[in-house]
FIVOLUM-118367 format. One line per 4 residues: number of its first residue (from 1); their letters; for each residue x, y, z of C-alpha. Coordinates in Angstrom, 2 decimals. Example, Ala and Ser with C-alpha at 12.3 -4.5 7.8 and 13.67 -1.06 7.14 Angstrom:
2
1 = as = 12.30/-4.50/7.80; 13.67/-1.06/7.14
//
This chain:
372
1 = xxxx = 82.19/96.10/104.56; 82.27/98.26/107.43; 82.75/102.11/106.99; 86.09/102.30/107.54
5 = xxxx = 86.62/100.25/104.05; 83.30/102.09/102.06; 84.53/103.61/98.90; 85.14/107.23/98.16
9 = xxxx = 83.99/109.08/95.17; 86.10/112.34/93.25; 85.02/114.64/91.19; 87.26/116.45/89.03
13 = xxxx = 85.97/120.03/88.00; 88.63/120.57/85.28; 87.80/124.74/84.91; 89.76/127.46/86.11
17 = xxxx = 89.27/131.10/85.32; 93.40/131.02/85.34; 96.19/129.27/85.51; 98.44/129.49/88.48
21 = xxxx = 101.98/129.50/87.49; 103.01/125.75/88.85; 100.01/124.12/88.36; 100.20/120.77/86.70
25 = xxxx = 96.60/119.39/87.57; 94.09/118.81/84.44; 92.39/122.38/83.98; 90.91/124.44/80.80
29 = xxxx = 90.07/128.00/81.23; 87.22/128.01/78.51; 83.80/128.54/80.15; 82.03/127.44/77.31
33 = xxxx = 82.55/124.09/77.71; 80.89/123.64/81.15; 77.68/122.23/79.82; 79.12/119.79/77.47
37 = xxxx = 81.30/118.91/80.45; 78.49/118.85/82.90; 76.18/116.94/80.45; 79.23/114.29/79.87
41 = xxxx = 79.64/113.66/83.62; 76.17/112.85/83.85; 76.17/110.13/81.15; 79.43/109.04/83.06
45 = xxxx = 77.82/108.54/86.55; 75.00/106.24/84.73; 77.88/104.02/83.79; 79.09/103.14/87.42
49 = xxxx = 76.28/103.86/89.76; 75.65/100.17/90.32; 79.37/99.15/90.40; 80.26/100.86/93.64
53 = xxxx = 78.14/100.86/96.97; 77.48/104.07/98.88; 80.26/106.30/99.80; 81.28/107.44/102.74
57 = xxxx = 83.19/110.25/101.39; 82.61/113.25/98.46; 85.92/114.94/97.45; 84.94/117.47/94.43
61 = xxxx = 88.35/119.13/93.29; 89.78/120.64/90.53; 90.31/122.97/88.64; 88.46/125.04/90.32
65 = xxxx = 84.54/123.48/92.00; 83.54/126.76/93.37; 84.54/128.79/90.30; 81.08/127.23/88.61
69 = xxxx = 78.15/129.30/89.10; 75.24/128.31/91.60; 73.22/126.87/89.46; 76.22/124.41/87.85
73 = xxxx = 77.09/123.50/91.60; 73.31/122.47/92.70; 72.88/120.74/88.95; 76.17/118.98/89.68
77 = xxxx = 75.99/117.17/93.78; 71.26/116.86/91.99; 73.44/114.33/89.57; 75.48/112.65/92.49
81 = xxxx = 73.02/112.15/94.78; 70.55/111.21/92.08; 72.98/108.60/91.20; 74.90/107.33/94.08
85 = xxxx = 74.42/106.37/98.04; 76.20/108.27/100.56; 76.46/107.09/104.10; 74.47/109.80/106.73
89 = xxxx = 77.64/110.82/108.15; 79.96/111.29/105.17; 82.73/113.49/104.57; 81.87/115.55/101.79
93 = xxxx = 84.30/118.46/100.72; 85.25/120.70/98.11; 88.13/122.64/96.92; 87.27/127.00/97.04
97 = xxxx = 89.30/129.64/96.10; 89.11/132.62/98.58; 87.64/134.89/95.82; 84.78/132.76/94.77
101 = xxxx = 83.65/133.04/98.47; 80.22/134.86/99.30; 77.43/134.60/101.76; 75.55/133.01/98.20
105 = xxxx = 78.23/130.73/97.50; 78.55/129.40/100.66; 74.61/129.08/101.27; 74.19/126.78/98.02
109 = xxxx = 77.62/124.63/99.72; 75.26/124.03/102.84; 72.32/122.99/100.05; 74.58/120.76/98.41
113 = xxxx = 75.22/119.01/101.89; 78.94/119.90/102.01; 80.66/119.79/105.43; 84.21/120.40/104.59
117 = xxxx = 85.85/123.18/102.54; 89.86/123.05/101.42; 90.61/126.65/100.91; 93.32/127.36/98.89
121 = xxxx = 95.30/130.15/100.27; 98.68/128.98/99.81; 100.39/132.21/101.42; 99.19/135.25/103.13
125 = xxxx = 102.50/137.50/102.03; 101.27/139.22/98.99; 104.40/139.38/96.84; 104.41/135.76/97.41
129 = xxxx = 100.71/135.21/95.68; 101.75/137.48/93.23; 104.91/135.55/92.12; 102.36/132.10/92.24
133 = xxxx = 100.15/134.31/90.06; 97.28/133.21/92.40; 93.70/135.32/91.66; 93.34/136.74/95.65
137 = xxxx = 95.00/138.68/97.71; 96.13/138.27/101.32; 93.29/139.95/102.43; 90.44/138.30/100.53
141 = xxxx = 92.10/134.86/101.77; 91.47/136.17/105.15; 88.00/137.73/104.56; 86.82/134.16/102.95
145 = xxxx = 88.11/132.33/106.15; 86.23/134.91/108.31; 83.26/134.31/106.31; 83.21/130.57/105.85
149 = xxxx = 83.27/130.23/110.01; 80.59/133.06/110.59; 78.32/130.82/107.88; 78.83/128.27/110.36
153 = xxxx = 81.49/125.55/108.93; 82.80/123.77/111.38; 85.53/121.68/109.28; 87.75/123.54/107.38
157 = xxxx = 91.30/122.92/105.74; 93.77/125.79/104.56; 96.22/124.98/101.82; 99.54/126.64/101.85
161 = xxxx = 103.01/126.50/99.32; 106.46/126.81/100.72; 109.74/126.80/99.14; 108.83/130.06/96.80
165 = xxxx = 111.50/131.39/95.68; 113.05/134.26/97.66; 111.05/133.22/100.61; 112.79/133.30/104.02
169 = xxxx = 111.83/130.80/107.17; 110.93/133.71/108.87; 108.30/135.25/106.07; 106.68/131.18/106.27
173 = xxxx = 106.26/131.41/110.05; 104.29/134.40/109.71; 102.21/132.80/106.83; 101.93/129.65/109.57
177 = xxxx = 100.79/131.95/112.04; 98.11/134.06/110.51; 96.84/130.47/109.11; 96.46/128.80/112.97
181 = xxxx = 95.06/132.26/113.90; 91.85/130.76/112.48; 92.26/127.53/113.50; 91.41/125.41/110.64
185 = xxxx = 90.57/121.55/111.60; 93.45/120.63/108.53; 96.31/122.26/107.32; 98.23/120.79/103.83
189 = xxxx = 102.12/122.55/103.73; 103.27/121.58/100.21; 107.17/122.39/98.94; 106.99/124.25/95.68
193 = xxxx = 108.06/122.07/93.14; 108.29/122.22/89.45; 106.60/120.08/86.71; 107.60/119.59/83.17
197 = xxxx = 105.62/122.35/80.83; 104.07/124.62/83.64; 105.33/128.00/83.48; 107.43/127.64/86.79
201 = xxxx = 109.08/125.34/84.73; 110.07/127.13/82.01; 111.24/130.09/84.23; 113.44/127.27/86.14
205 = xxxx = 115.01/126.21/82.49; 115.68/129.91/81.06; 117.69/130.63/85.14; 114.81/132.94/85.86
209 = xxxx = 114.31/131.57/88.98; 115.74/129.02/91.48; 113.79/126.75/93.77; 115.14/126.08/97.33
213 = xxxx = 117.39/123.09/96.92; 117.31/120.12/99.42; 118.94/121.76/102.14; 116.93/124.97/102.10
217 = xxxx = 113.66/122.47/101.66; 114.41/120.37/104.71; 114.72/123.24/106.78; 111.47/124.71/105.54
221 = xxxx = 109.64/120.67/106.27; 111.27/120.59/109.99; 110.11/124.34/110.66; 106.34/123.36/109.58
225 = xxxx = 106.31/120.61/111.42; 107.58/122.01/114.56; 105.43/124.89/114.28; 102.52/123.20/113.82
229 = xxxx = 102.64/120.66/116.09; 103.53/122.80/118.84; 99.98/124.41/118.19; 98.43/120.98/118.69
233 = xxxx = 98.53/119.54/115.20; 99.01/116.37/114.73; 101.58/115.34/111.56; 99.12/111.99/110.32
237 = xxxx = 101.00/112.37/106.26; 104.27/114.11/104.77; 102.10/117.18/104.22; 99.04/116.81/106.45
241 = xxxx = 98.32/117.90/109.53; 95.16/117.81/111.61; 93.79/119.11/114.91; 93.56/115.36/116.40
245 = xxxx = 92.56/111.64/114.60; 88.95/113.18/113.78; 90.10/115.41/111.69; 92.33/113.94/109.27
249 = xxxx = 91.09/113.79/105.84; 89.07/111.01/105.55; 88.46/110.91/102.03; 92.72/111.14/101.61
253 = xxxx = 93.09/108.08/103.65; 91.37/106.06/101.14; 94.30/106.75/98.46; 96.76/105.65/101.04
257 = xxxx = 95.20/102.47/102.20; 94.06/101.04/99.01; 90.32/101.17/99.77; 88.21/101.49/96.86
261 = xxxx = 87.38/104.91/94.87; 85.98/106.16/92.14; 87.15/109.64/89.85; 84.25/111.28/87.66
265 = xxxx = 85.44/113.53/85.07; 88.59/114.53/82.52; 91.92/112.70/84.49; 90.08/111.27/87.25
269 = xxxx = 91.57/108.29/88.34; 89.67/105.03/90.29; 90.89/101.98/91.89; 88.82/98.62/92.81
273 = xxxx = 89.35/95.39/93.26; 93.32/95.66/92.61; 92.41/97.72/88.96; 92.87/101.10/88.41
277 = xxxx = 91.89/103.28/85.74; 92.22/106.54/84.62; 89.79/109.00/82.02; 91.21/111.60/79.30
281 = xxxx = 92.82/114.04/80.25; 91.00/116.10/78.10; 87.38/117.44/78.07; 86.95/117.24/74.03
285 = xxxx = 87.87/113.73/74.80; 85.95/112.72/77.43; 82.71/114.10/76.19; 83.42/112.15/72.58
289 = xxxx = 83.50/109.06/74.46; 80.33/109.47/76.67; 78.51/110.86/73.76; 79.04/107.59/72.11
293 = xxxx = 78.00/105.34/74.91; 81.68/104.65/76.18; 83.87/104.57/79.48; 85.74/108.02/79.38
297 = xxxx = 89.20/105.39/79.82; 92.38/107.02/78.72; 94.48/103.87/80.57; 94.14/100.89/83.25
301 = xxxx = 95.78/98.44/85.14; 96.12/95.08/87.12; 97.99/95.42/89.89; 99.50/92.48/91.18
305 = xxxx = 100.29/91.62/94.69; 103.51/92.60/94.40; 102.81/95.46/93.01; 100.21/95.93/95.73
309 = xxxx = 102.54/94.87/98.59; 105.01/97.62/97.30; 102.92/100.22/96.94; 101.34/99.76/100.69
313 = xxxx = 104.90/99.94/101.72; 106.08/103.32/100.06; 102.28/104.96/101.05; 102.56/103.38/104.81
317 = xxxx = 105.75/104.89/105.32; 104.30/108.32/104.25; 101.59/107.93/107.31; 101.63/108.53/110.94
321 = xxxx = 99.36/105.37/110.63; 103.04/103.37/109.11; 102.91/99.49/108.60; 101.90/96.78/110.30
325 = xxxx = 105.32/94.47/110.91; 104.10/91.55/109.91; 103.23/92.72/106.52; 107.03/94.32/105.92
329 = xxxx = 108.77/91.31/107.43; 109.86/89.66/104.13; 113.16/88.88/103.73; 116.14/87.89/105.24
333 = xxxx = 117.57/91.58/105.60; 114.54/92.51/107.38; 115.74/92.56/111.19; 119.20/94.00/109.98
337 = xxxx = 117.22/97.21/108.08; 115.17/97.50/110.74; 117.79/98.12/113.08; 119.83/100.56/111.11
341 = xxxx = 116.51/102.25/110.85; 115.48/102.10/114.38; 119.03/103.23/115.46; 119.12/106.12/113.07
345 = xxxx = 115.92/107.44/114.37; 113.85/107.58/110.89; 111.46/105.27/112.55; 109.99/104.23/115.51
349 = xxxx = 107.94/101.01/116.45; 104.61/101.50/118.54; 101.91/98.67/119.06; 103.48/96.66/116.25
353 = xxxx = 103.46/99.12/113.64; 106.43/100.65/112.14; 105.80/104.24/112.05; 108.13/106.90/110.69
357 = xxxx = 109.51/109.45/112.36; 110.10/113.37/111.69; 113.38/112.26/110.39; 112.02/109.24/108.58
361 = xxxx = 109.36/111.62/106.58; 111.99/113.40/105.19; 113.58/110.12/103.32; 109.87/108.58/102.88
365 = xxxx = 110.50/108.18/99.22; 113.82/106.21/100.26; 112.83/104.30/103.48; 111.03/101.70/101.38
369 = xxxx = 113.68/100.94/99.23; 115.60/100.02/102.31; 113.46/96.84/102.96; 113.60/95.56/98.93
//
């Protein structure tokens, strides 16, 4: 297996000190269940560490990661690499808030061997972070990036929200500026949407407040990616963007291409060998299990090579990476799709690969259906 297919390993840090108002990922704001938590996960990396083989890539979200104290942080990556091989030149990142940052914080990160931080800033307007109910302000997002580059990081991604509501193209292009003032290696642009039983949700369903509609959210995707890679980004996913190939999330890739991972912790998710699995999404839960001796599994599956084939084609055609023609070229409609497609300009074809275009990422959750 050469590196390009070695496996990738997630941890999920389900704390948070609060709860942002969209947030739908796994989190519990009760500090007093770190240990438990902590103690669990080591029982659960026992379980696999001779079912995988080392990792070239360490992705430790959340939740929050750096909203644990030091000493969780260096207990936590003592169990991984205890536990588990990682190649010398992996990727290894984690998810930060721009308050958690310090000169201590980010000297027990460079311990811990990480090389990549994700900083989630998501806006630099403050009436926007406000409205996201986000814990920082403008200006501590822009200390922290200050900081993390004078402590010497050399790979660092900014997250950023658009689509909030009342904001105007014009208030995004100056959140997109002050973020490629620091030139990050990776910048994720994600539209604002709304999931069932977050707050933002229940504001949406009593008309408190309206979320730009397609329209409004197509102009806001073409603007990003304009912007962006007129500053010499280069637009690899829907919502990625990278300052050339070697900088593209590595550890990401793996989700798209199929290649092996494995999740530690409450709602991680893992995939290998055409199964994937996925734990409780709940920490009471998950500790139960491991306590008594068993796989944290809330639910799995068997995918089968259909199921495989399709999902290739609906991730592919998310990717500046696209699909191989050969693999796509499956019925008898094929050549007739294709040249709607190629005529309509949502895709292009370059070196045999189908690869969508600007266009084409804005219908990627419809191009595959095309070729069905």
């Amino acid at each position: 297996m050469n590196n390009e297919q070695l496996p990738g390993l997630y941890i999920h840090i389900p704390f948070c000190r609060s709860k942002c108002l969209y947030c739908d990922f796994y989190s519990e704001i009760d500090a007093a269940l770190i240990p438990a938590w902590q103690s669990a996960l080591e029982k659960e990396a026992l379980l696999y560490r001779d079912r995988f083989s080392s990792f070239d890539t360490l992705y430790v979200g959340g939740g929050t990661p750096t909203g644990l104290e030091s000493s969780a942080l260096l207990s936590l990556f003592g169990c991984l690499y205890r536990n588990f091989q990682f190649t010398a030149s992996a990727e290894i990142t984690i998810e930060a808030n721009p308050n958690d940052i310090s000169r201590e914080k980010l000297r027990i990160l460079q311990v811990c061997s990480v090389n990549r931080i994700s900083l989630g800033v998501q806006s630099f307007d403050e009436q926007e972070l406000l409205f996201l109910q986000r814990r920082h302000t403008a200006h501590e997002a822009e200390q922290a990036l200050e900081l993390i580059r004078a402590c010497g990081f050399t790979n660092l991604g900014v997250d950023l929200i658009y689509g909030i509501p009342g904001q105007t193209i014009e208030a995004w292009l100056k959140t997109l500026e002050r973020a490629v003032s620091f030139h990050p290696e990776h910048i994720s642009c994600y539209q604002l949407t709304v999931a069932e039983g977050t707050r933002l949700w229940e504001m949406q369903e009593s008309g408190m407040v309206t979320l730009a509609d397609e329209k409004e959210g197509e102009a806001f995707f073409l603007t990003t990616a304009q912007f962006l890679e007129e500053h010499g980004y280069l637009h690899y996913e829907i919502s990625n963007f990278a300052r050339g190939e070697t900088n593209c999330s590595r550890h990401n890739q793996k989700y798209w291409q199929h290649i092996p991972y494995l999740g530690l912790g409450p709602a991680a998710h893992s995939f290998q060998h055409g199964s994937r699995w996925w734990n409780h999404r709940s920490v009471a839960s998950y500790c139960q299990d491991l306590e008594e001796g068993r796989a944290p599994v809330s639910g799995t599956e068997m995918l089968t090579g259909e199921q495989l084939h399709l999902e290739a084609l609906c991730l592919g055609l998310r990717t500046r990476a696209g699909l191989d023609l050969h693999q796509i070229r499956t019925n008898k409609r094929f050549d007739a799709v294709l040249k709607e497609l190629l005529e309509s300009e949502h895709v292009q074809i370059i070196d045999g690969r189908l690869i969508p275009t600007r266009k084409g990422f804005l219908v990627a959750d419809r191009l595959p259906l095309t070729f069905m």
